[in-house]
C-alpha positions as semicolon CSV with decimal commas, in nm:
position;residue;x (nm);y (nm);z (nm)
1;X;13,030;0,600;21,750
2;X;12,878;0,371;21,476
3;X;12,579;0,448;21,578
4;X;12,574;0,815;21,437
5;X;12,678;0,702;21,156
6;X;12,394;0,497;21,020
7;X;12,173;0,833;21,127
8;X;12,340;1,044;20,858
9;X;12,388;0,789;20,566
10;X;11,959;0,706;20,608
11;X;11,919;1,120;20,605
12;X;12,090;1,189;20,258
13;X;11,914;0,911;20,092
14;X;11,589;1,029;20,187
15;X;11,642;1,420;20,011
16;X;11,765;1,269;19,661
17;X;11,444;1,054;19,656
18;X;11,279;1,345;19,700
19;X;11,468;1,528;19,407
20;X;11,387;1,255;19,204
21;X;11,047;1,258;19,276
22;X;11,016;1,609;19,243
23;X;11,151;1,646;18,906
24;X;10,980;1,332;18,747
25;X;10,644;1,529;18,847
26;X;10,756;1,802;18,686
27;X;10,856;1,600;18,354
28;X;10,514;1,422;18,348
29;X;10,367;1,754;18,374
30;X;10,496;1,860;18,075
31;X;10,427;1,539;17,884
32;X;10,118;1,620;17,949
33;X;10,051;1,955;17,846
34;X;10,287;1,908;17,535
35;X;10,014;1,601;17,458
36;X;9,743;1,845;17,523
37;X;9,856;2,132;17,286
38;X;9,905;1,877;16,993
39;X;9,578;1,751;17,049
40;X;9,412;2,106;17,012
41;X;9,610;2,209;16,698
42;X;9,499;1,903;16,501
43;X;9,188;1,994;16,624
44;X;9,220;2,330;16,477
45;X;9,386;2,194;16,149
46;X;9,087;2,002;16,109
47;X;8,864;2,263;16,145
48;X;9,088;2,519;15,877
49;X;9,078;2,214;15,622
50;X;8,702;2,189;15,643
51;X;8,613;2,534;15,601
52;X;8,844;2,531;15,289
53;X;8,697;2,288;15,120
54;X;8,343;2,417;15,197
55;X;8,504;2,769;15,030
56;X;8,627;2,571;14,768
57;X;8,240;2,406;14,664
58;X;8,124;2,724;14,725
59;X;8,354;2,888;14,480
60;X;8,349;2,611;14,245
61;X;7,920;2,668;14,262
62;X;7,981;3,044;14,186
63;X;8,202;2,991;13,859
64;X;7,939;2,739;13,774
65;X;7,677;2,994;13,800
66;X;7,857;3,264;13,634
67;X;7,960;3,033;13,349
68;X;7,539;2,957;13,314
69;X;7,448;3,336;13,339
70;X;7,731;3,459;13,102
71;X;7,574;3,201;12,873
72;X;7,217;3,343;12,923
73;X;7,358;3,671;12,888
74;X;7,500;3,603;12,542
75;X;7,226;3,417;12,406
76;X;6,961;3,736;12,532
77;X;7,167;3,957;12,346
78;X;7,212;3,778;12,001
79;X;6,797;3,758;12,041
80;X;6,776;4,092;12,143
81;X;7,011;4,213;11,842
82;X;6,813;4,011;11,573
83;X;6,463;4,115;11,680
84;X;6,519;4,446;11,673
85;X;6,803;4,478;11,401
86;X;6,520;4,577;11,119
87;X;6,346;4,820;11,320
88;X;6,697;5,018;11,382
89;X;6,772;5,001;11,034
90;X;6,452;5,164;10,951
91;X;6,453;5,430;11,213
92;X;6,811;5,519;11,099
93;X;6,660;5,521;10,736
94;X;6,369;5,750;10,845
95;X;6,607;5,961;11,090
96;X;6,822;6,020;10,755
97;X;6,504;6,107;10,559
98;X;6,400;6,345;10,809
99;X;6,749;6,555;10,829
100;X;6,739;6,583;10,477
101;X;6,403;6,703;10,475
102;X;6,504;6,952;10,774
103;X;6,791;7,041;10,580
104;X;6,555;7,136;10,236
105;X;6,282;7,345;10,484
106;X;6,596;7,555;10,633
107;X;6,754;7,602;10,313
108;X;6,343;7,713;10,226
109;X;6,328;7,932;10,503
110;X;6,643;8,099;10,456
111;X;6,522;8,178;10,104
112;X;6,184;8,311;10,180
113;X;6,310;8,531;10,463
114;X;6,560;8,678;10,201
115;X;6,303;8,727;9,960
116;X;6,081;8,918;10,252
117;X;6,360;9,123;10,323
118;X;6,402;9,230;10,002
119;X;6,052;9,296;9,965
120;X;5,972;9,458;10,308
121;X;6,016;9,829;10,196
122;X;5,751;10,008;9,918
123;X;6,035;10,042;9,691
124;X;6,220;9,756;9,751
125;X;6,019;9,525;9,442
126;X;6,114;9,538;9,122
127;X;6,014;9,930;9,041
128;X;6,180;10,248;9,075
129;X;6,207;10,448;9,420
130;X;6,004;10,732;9,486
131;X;6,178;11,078;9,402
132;X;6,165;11,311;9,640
133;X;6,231;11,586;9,346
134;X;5,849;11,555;9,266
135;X;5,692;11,340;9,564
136;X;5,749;11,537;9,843
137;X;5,562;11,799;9,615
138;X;5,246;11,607;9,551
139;X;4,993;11,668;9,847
140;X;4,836;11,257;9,914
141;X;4,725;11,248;10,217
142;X;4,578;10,927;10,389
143;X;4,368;10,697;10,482
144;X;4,292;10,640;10,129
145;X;4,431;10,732;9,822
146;X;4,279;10,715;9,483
147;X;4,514;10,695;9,127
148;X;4,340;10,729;8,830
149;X;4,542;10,644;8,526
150;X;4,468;10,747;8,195
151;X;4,539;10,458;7,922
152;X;4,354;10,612;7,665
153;X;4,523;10,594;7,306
154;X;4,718;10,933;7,370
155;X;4,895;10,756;7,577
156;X;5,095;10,543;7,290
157;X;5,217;10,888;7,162
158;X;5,361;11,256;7,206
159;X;5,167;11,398;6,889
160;X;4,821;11,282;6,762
161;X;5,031;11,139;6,476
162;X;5,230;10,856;6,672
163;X;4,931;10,807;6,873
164;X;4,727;10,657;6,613
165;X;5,072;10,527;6,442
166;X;5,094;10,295;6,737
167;X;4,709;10,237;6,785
168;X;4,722;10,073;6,396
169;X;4,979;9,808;6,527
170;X;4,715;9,609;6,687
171;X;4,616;9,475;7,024
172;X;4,919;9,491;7,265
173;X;5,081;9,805;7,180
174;X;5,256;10,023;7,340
175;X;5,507;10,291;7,356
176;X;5,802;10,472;7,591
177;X;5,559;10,740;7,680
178;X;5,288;10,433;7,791
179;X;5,599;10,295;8,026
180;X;5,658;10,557;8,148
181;X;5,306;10,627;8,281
182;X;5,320;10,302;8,436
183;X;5,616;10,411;8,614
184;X;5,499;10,708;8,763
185;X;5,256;10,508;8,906
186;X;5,476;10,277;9,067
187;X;5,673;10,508;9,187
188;X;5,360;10,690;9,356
189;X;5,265;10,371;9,522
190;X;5,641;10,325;9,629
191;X;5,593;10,648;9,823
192;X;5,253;10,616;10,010
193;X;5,309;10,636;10,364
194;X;5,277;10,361;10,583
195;X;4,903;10,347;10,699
196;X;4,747;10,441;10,402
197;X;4,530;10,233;10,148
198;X;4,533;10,273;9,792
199;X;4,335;10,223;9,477
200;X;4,402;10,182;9,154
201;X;4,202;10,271;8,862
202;X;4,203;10,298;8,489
203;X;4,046;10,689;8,304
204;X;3,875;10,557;7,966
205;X;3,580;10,547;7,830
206;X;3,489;10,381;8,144
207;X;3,613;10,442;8,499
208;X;3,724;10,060;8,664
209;X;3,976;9,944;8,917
210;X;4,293;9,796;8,765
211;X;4,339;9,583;9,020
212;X;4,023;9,389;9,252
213;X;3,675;9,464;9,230
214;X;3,488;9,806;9,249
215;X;3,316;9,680;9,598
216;X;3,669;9,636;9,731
217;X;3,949;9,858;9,552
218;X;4,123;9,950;9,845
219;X;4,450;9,754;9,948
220;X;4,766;9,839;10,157
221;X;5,058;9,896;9,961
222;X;5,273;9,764;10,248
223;X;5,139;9,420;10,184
224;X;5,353;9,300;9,953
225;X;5,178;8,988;9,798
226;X;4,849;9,236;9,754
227;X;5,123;9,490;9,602
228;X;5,314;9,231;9,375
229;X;4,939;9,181;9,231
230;X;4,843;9,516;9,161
231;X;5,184;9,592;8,970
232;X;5,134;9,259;8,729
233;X;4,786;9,387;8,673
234;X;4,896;9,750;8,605
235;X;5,196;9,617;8,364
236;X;4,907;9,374;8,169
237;X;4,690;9,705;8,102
238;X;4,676;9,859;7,746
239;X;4,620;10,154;7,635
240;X;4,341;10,257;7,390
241;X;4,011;10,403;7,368
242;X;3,909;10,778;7,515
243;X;3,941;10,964;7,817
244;X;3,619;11,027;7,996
245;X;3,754;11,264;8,255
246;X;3,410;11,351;8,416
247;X;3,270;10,965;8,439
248;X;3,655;10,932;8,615
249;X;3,577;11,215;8,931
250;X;3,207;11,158;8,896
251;X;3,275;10,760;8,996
252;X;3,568;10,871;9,254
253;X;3,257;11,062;9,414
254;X;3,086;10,803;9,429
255;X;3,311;10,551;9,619
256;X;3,217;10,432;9,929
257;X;3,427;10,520;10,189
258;X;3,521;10,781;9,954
259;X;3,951;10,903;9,890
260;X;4,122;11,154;10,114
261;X;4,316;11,227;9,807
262;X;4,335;11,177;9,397
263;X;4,640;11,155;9,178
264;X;4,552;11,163;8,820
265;X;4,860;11,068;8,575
266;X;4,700;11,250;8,269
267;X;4,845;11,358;7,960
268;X;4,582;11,638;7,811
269;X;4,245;11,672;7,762
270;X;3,959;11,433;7,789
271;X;3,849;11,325;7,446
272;X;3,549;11,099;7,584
273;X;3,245;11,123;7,525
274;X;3,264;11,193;7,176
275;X;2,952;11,306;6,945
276;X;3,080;11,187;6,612
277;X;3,409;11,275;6,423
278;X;3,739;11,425;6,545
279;X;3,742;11,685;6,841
280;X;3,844;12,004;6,843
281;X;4,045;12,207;7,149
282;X;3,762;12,332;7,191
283;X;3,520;12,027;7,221
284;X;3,793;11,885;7,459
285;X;3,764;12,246;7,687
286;X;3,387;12,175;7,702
287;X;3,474;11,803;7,812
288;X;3,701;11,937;8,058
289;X;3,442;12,184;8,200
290;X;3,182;11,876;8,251
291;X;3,448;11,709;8,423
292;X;3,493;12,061;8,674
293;X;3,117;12,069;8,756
294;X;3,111;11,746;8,889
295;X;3,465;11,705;9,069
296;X;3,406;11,585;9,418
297;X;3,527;11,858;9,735
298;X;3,818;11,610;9,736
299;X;4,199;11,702;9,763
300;X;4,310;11,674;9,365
301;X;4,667;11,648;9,215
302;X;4,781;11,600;8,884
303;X;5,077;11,436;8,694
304;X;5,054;11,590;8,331
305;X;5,269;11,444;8,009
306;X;5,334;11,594;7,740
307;X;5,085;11,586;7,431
308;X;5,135;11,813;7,176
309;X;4,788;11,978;7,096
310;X;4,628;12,053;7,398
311;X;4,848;12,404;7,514
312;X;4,597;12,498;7,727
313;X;4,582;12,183;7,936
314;X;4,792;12,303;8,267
315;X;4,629;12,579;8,316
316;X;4,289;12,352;8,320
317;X;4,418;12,106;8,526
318;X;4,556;12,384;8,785
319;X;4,184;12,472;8,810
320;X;4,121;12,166;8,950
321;X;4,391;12,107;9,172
322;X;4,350;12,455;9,311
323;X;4,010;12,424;9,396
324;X;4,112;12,133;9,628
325;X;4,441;12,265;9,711
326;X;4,635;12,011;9,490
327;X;4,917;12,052;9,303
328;X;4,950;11,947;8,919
329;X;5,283;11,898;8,833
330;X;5,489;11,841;8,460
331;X;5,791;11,628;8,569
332;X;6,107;11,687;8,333
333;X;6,178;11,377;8,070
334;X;6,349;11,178;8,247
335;X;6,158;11,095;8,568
336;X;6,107;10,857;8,684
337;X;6,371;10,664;8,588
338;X;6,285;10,329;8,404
């Protein structure tokens, strides 16, 4: 009975050693791993400080750098700034110069381009307008068209009487009757159609172009500046002297390339050449008949003012225009308007 006893008591003690055993592996297990883990996190600690302090030398390098190349930057700008300070002060002097100078050729331009529109049409210039009353009537016909205009003493006067009244006042003179010869010229030139040359000549004693040279008399009464020049040379021109009416269409004849048509702005008889003393109506008939046999086969009109005297000079100067299917026409007082 003892004996079974001692078998169960030497059992039990054996299990709890193993327990123990057991469970003190288990706990030096652990130890260990917990040892392990620490191990590898100071590791990694270490590892996290060092690459921040190599990010902290690098950053500290960049601000150094930046610091140097701001500096560089500042100092390349002050150098830049003086060097070419001057030459931008002169450009912005020369850019000023320049605007004004653009401003003065528009303010040019827009004055010149008035002045050509002003000037563009014939009767446009300083002159009266061609009247259509009398104009339309007068058969001048281009290419070329020749006035001849009689400044001759007769011109300074209705009567003989005034004539030579005004002829005694010296160099310069002149009278409304002389004006207004002028301005039937103008006006004639104000209504030559476009395409059409003209030339201008003086009926004296001799036969010459008021305006250019006897080689070249023609000139387009379209071109203005040409234009402007023939009207200051027709206001300088005096009247005096005679009236040569045949040297006058003998010379038109004669012109090379010869008128299409002639306006003569006449006031009477020719009183040139003269033989000695005063003239009779009828020496100034025989003039006028010398003048007929040479007239050139070209198309002839005829603007006649009054001269008291000479009644029998329309029906003369119809002859002529006739013959070349003309007209001659006495225009009432007050055309053209002055």
């Amino acid at each position: 009975m003892r004996r079974k006893r001692r078998e169960g008591e030497s059992s039990a003690l054996s299990f709890m050693d193993c327990i123990c055993c057991g469970f003190g592996a288990v706990l030096l297990l652990f130890i260990i791993t917990a040892k392990q883990q620490i191990i590898d996190l100071t590791d990694e600690s270490t590892t996290v400080e060092t690459s921040i302090e190599e990010l902290q030398a690098a950053k500290t390098a960049a601000e150094q750098r930046l610091s140097e190349l701001d500096g560089l930057l500042t100092s390349m700008e002050e150098s830049t700034l003086e060097a070419f300070a001057t030459p931008f002060s002169e450009l912005a002097a020369k850019v000023e110069s320049l605007s004004r100078q653009l401003e003065i050729t528009e303010e040019e331009k827009t004055r010149l381009q008035t002045a050509s529109e002003e000037t563009l049409a014939p009767a446009g210039l300083d002159r009266p307008s061609a009247d259509a009353r009398y104009l339309s009537g007068l058969n001048l016909q281009g290419p070329r068209i020749l006035i001849l205009l009689t400044n001759s003493g007769s011109m300074l006067g209705e009567d003989s009487q005034r004539a030579l009244a005004a002829l005694r006042s010296g160099p310069g003179a002149t009278s409304e009757k002389w004006e207004r010869a002028k301005a039937v010229v103008r006006s004639v030139m104000a209504g030559i159609p476009k395409g059409a040359q003209v030339a201008l000549y003086q009926m004296n004693t001799d036969t010459a172009p008021i305006f250019r040279s006897p080689n070249n008399p023609w000139f387009d009464p379209y071109d203005n500046a040409a234009l402007l020049d023939a009207l200051r040379a027709l206001d300088a021109l005096e009247a005096n002297g005679g009236h040569d009416l045949a040297k006058a269409l003998f010379t038109a004849g004669e012109m090379n390339p010869p008128p299409s048509s002639i306006l003569m702005v006449v006031d009477g008889l020719p009183t040139a050449p003269a033989r000695g003393g005063s003239l009779t109506e009828a020496d100034r008939v025989d003039l006028f008949e010398r003048a007929l046999a040479v007239m050139p086969p070209i198309r002839t009109n005829a603007v006649l003012l009054p001269f008291a005297g000479d009644p029998s000079a329309a029906g003369l100067y119809w002859r002529i225009t006739a013959r070349t299917s003309g007209v001659v026409i006495a225009p009432d007082p007050s055309w053209p308007p002055q």
